[in-house]
N, C-alpha and C positions, 0 to 999 in steps of 0.2 A: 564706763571706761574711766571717766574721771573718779568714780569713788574706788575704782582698782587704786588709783596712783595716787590718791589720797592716802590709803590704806598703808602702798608701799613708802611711801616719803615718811609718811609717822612711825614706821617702824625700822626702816632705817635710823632715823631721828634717836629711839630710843635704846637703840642696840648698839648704835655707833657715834652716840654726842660729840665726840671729839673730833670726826672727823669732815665735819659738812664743808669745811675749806679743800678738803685733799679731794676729795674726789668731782669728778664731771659732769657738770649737770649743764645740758644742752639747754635747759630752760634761761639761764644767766649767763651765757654765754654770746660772745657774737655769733651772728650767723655763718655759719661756714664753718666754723669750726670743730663740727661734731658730723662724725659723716654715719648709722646705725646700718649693722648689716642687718640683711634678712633672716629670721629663724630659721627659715630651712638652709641657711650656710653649716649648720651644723651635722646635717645629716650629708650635705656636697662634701664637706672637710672631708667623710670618710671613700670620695669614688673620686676626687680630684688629686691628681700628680701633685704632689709639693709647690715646684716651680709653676703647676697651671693653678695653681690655689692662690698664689703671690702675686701673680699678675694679675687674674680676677680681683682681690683685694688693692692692688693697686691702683686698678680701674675705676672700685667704685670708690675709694678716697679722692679721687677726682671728678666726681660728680659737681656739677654744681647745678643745686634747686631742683624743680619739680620736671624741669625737661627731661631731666636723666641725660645728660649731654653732656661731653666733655672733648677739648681739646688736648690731644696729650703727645709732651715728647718723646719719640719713644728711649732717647737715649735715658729718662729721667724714669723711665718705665723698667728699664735694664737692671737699673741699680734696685727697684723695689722688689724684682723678682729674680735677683742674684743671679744674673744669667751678663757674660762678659760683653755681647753684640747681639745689633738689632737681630743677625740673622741666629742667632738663637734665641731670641722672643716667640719671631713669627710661628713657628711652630704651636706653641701656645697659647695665644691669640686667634688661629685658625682654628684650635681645639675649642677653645669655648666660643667662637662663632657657631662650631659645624655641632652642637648640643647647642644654639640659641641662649647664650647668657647676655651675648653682646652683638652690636653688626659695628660694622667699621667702614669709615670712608677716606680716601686720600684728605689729608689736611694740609695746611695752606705751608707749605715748604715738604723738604724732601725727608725730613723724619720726624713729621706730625701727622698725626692722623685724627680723626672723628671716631667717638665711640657711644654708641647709643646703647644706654644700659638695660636690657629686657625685662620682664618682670619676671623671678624664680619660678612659679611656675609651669614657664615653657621651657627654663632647660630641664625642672624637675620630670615633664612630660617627657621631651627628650631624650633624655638619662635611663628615664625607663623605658623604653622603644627599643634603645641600645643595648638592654640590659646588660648596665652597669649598677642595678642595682642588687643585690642577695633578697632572700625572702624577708628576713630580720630588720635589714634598711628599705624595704618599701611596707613593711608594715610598721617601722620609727616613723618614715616620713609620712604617711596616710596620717596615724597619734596626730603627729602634730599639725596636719592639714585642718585632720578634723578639729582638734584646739583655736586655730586659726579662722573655725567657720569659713572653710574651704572644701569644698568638693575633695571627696579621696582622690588617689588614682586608683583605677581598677590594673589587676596584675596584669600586664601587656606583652606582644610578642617578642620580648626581650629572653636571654636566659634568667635561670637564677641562681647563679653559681657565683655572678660578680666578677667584674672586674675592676681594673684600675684605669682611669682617664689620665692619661697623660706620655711623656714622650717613648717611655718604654711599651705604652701599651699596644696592642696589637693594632697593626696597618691599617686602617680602616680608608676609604676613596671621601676624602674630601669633597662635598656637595655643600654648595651654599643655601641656607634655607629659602625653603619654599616663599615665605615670607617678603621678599625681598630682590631686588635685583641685583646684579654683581658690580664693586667699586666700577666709577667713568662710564657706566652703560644703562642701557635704559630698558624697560620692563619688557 
């Protein structure tokens, strides 16, 4: 791994001299500053709704450290996912709860909440269960599982036709994962 990033710093370095001030290098940076999506956000980008892709990114820019935990406004959540009020957020916060991206709990006032960031994998699980993914995108996302030195997923009782995640997508009954008990209540 280090002689990957070795590799790529030298070649950057020589293809692009002029620029080692312009660009972002988490390494020389304070911490906090630099928040890295997951690879498999690229293969989400194509089954997540716009506005439920915004919020997800919104989410984890408010990560802080290794808990994956964050306390977030959600009026300040509104503005990153272009959406005018909280109560057209929740919508999309429920969406990527009920595919396991995130769980959420009441936080400490009346429009903060707790958001614990899952690891991709289980909404990738998820997502395919749902079948929201095509034949084309669950065998992009396995490529790059298998890249990742990750277990594939095998094709699952989802369709494979695809859909779209997000507010026009079809009705589906909100179920809070298995995983988990529901916000103020107990297992």
């Amino acid at each position: 791994m280090k002689r990957d990033r070795e590799f790529w710093s030298e070649l950057r370095r020589s293809l692009f001299p002029t620029y080692e001030r312009a660009t972002f290098n988490a390494d020389k940076t304070e911490a906090g500053n630099f928040v890295p999506l997951p690879k498999l956000m690229r293969v989400f980008a194509a089954v997540l709704e716009h506005t439920t892709l915004r919020t997800l990114i919104g989410v984890m820019c408010r990560m802080d450290g290794p808990s994956q935990l964050a306390e977030i406004d959600l009026d300040e959540l509104c503005l990153d996912a272009g959406v005018s009020r909280v109560s057209n957020l929740k919508p999309h916060l429920e969406r990527l709860e009920e595919v396991r991206f995130i769980v959420t709990r009441l936080g400490r006032g009346p429009k903060k909440i707790y958001v614990l960031l899952l690891h991709p994998f289980l909404a990738a699980e998820s997502l395919r269960d749902r079948g929201y993914f095509d034949e084309r995108q669950l065998n992009a996302l396995n490529e790059l599982l298998l890249a990742m030195k990750w277990e594939p997923l095998a094709h699952g009782p989802g369709g494979s036709e695809g859909v779209t995640l997000g507010a026009r997508a079809k009705k589906r009954r909100w179920e809070r994962p298995a995983i988990d008990s529901p916000p103020g209540g107990s297992a």
